[in-house]
C-alpha positions, 0 to 999 in steps of 0.5 A: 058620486058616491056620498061618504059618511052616511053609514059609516060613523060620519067623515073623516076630519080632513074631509070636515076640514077641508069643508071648511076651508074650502080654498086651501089644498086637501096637502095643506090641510093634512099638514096642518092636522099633523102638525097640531094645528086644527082642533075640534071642539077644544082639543087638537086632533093629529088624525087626519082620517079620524071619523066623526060626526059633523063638528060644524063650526067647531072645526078651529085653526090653530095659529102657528105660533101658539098651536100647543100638544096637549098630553094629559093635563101636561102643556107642551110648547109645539118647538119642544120634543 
C-alpha cells in the first residue's frame, strides 16, 4: 500500500478527518467539510482535498446548529445566503 503524505506536503483533510473519526463513512465526512462543519485549528475549512500537515486534535466537528461561514471579520448565519 502506498503510504500518502510523506512527500507531498501532508494528507488531504478529509484523509485527517477521516482518522479522526474513523466510525463515520469517508461520504459522511465530505459532506460534513462541505457543509462547513469541520474546522481545523479555529477556522472552518470546505476543502475536502485540502493538504496539510498533521492538525492532530485540532481537527474540530462542528455542531449542526451553530456551524457558521466565517468571511473576513463578517459572521454569516450557516441558513443564510
Amino acid at each position: 500500500m502506498k503510504q500518502q503524505g510523506t512527500l507531498d506536503g501532508g494528507r488531504a483533510l478529509i484523509e485527517w478527518a477521516k482518522l479522526r473519526f474513523p466510525d463515520t463513512p469517508k461520504k459522511r465526512v465530505k459532506q460534513w467539510i462541505l457543509g462547513g462543519r469541520i474546522a481545523v485549528g479555529g477556522e472552518i475549512c470546505k476543502e475536502p482535498h485540502r493538504r496539510m500537515d498533521d492538525p492532530g486534535t485540532q481537527i474540530r466537528l462542528l455542531d449542526r446548529d451553530t456551524s457558521a461561514v466565517f468571511e473576513g471579520n463578517l459572521r454569516i448565519h450557516r441558513l443564510l445566503k
